[in-house]
N, C-alpha and C positions, 0 to 999 in steps of 0.2 A: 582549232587554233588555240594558241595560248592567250588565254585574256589578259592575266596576272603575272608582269614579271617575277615580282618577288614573294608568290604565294608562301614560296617554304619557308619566308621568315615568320610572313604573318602566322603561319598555322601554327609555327612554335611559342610563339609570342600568345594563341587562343590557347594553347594547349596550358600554359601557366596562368591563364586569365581562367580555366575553368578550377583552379588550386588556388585561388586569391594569392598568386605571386605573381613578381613580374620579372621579367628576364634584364633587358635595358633600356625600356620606357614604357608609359603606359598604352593601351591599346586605344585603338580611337578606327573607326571604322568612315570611310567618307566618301563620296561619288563625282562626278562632273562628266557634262558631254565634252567627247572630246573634238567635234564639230558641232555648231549652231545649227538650232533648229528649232521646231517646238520644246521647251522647256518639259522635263515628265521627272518627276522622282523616284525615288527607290523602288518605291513599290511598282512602278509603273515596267520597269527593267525586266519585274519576274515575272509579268504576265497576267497583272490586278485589272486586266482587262476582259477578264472573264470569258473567253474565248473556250476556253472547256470545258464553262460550263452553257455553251451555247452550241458547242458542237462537240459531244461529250467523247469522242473516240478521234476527235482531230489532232490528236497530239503532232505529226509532223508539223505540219503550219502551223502550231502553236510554240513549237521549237526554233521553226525557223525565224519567227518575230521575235523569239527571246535573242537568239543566235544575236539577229540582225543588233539589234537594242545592245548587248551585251557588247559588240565590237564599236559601236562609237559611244562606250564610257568609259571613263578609267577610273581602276577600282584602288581606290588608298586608303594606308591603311591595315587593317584587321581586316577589309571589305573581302571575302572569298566568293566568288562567282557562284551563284547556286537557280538552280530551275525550280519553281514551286509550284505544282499542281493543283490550280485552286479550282477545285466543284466546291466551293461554297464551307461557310463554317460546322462541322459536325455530319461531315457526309456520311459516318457510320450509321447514319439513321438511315439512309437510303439501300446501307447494307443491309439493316433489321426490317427495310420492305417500305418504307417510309415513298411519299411521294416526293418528286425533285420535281420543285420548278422555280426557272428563274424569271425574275421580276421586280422593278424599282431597286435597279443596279447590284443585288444581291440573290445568293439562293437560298429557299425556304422549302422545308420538310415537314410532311404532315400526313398523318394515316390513322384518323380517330380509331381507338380502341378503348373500350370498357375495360376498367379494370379487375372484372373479374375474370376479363378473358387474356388479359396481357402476359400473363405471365407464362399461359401457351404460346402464344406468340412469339415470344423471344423464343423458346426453348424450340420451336420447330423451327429456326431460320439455322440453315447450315451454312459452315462457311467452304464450297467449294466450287467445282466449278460450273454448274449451274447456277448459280448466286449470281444474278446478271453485275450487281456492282463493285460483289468483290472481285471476281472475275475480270471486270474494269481497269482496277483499281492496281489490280497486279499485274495485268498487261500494259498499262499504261506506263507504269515506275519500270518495268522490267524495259521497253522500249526505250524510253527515255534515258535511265543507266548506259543501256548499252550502246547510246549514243554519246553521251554527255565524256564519258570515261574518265579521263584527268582532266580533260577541260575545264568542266565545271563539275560542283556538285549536283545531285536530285534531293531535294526536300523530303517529306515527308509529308502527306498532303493533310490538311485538318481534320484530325478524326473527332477531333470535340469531344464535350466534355461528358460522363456518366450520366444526368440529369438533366442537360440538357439534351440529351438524345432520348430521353427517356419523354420528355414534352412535347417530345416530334409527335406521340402518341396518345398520350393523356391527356396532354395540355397541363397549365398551370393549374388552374382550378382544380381540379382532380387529383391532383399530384398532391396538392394541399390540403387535401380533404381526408385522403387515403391513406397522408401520413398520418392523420388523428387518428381515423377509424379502424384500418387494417396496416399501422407501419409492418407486421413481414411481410405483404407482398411490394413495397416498396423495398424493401431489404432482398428478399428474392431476386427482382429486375436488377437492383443493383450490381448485383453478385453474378448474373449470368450474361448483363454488358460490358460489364469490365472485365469478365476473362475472353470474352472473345474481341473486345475492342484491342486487347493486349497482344490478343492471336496477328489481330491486322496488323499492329503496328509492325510485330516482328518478321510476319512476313513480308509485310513493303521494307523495311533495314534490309533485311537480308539479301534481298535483291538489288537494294542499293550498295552496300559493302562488298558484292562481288565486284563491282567495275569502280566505283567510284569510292575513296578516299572519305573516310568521315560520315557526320552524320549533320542534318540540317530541320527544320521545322520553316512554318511560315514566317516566325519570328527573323528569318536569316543570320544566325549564329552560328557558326561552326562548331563542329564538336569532334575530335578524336574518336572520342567513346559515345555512347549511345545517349541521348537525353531526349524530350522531348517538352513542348510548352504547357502547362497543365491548366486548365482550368474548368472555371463551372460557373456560368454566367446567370444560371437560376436560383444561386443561393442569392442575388440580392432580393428574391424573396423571403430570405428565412433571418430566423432570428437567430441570435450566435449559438444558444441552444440547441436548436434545431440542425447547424450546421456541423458545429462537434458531432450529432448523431449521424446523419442522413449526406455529409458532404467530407470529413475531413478523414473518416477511414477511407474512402477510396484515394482520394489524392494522397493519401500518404502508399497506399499499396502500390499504385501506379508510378510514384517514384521511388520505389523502393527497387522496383523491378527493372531500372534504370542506372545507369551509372552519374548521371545528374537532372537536378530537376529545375525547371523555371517556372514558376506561378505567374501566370497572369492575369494582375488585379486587376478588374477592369469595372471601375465608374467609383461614386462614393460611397454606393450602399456597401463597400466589399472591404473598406477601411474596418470595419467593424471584427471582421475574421484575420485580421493581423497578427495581432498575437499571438493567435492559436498558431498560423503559421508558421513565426517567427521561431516557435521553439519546437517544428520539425526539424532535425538535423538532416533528415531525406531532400528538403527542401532548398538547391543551391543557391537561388537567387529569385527576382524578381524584377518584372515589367510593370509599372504603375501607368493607366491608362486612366486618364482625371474623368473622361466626357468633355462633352461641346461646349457647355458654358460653364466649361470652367478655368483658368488659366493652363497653358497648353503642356505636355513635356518638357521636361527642362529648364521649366520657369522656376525661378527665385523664389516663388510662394511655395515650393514643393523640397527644400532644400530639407526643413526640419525632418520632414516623411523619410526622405532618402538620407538622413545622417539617423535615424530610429534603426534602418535596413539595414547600413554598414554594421551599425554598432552591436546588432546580432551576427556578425562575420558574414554575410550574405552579398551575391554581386545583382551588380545592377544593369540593368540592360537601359536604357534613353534615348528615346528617339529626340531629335534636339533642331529647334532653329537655329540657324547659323550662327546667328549673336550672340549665344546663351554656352556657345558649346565652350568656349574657354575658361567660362565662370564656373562652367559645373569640375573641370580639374582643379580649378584654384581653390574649390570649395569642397569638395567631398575627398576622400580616401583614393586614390589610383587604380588601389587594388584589389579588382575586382568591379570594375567600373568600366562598361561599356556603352561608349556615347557613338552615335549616327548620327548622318549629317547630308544633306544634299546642297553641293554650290553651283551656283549658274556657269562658274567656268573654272579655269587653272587659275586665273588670273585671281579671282576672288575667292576661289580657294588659299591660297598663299597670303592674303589681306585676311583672312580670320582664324587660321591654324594655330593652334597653340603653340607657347616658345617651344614645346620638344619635339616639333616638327622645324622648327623655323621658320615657324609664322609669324605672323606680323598682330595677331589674337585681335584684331579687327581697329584699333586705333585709327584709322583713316575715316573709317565710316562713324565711328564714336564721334569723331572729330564734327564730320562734317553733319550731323543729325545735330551735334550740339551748336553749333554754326547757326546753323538754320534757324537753331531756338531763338538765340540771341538777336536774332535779329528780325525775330517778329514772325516768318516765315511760317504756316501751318503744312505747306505741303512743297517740295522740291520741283522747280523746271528746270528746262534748260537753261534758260538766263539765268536762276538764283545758283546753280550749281557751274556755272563758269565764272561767278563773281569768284566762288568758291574757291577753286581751283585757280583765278589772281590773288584773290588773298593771302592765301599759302603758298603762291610762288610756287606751283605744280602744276610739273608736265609731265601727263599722261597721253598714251596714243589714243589714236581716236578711240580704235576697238574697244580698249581698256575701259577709254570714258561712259561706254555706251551700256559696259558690265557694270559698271561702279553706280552709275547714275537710275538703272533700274533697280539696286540693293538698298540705296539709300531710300531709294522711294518704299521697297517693302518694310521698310521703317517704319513708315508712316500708314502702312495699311495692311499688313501682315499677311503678306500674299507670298508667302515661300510655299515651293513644289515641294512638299516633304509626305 
């Protein structure tokens, strides 16, 4: 079934957002159920419910929860329909034989090896059809595809990063040690992960570009042309030395071998490898992911980072709370800026969209959190938010009130499904 009315504007509209232009407005990607029910976010749509990696060959009933999820949202926006295949971050390690198993809401990989023996090991793992996960891996995307067809896209499931599939194995300690003592067999692994992690990719595309339209990663972006999300979560071990060595030739070979690239910074230790980044020209853009304690996506403390990014001509990918998401158009560059969003409904959707939708860029709820202030109030009820609503000579339907009244309260406690 058709999810997306107006897919083909948005894909034209992604297709100039992956060229830092814009066609006639900027893109902005956004969600809402379009019946009440339990609240679930973005991520919840694609099936971050880990269902495959609990039932590794269930993909039908894995599609059909997507299916299901996918017909009561509506996608606005840049948002394009896509299915994401999650066995877990860096499943190529389970291709190089690695063990899967999931546990405390995630999957984890691991198949101690000596590294004097590792670098046999990679070099006998083949990639065909004996390979129980590659083999997985492409019957699953090949199913999927030929289900999904124009409907939706199929992702690209997390192949993860060179290094850190390489700790699937070594572990850190080792990794660390080895780069002192023997860096070419670190250089060696490198070099024999990356080209067959490259193998995977292009064979999971390839299967995907027969039926379906584009190209997608877990990030949910769309892409005309082929790209992928890059990263390498075990450089925030290493110091910037060490990453120019042992971390920034492969990320640039692996976007090079693409037609766009997205780096995914993820935590503070990775601020440190920026600049190197910054003056890859391979490198299109960037996802900046702070960690838990630290102010979230899209927050105002993160403005300086993301106008550093722009001002290197690079786009920016943002996952955003609702409240933040108008400030970050008013404040950064357009182009080449893609901001995400989940609303609890149409209606609150249209109370925080920016003027180049015809939103209302959240004034109502500004209003009424500032209300609140002034009048001593630390947290919104029913009573204080009907004063409200006399005050300002505002009538809203009940439904409305019942959306409005639980936003304002995420105000005060920062409880958005994102």
């Amino acid at each position: 079934m058709e999810y997306k009315e107006d897919i083909a504007e948005a894909k034209e509209r992604m297709i100039a957002w992956w060229d830092h232009e814009i066609i006639d407005r900027p893109v902005i990607s956004y969600y809402y159920q379009k019946k009440r029910g339990k609240p679930y976010g973005y991520l919840d749509i694609w099936g971050e419910n880990w269902s495959l990696a609990q039932d590794y060959d269930g993909i039908e009933e894995t599609l059909n929860g997507f299916e299901k999820r996918a017909e009561n949202t509506y996608f606005g926006g840049e948002s394009i329909p896509f299915f994401f295949p999650n066995y877990g971050p860096g499943i190529i390690a389970a291709v190089f034989g690695a063990n899967f198993q999931f546990k405390s809401g995630t999957v984890w990989f691991n198949h101690p090896i000596k590294p004097a023996n590792i670098v046999n090991h990679l070099e006998s793992v083949k990639l065909n059809q004996n390979n129980e996960w590659y083999s997985r891996l492409l019957k699953i995307t090949e199913y999927a595809a030929n289900r999904a067809r124009n409907d939706y896209v199929i992702s690209i499931t997390d192949i993860g990063g060179v290094l850190d599939i390489l700790s699937s194995f070594l572990g850190p300690t080792n990794i660390i040690l080895t780069m002192k003592r023997n860096p070419e067999i670190i250089d060696t692994c490198r070099k024999i992960i990356l080209e067959k992690l490259l193998k995977v990719y292009d064979d999971l595309q390839n299967r995907i570009e027969k039926k379906c339209g584009g190209c997608s990663c877990h990030l949910g972006v769309w892409g005309k042309r082929r790209w992928y999300a890059i990263q390498c979560d075990f450089s925030a071990m290493l110091n910037p030395k060490w990453f120019k060595k042992f971390v920034l030739p492969d990320i640039v070979e692996q976007a090079e071998h693409m037609d766009y690239a997205i780096y995914h910074l993820d935590g503070p230790n990775a601020l440190q490898f920026l600049d190197f980044l910054l003056n890859e020209q391979s490198i299109t853009g960037f996802q900046w992911v702070p960690g838990i304690r630290n102010p979230r996506m899209g927050s105002r403390h993160w403005f300086p980072l993301y106008k550093k990014i722009q001002n290197a001509r690079k786009n920016l990918i943002i996952d955003s709370e609702p409240k933040n998401v108008s400030n970050l158009y008013k404040n950064l560059d357009p182009k080449g800026l893609f901001v995400r969003t989940f609303y609890r409904s149409e209606y609150i959707a249209k109370q925080y969209l920016p003027e180049f939708l015809d939103g209302l860029e959240g004034e109502l709820i500004v209003d009424a959190t500032k209300w609140l202030g002034v009048s001593g109030e630390n947290k919104i009820t029913k009573e204080s938010f009907d004063k409200f609503l006399l005050d300002r000579n505002l009538e809203i339907e009940k439904k409305h009130q019942k959306d409005l009244l639980k936003e304002i309260r995420a105000w005060f406690t920062n409880d958005w499904h994102l």
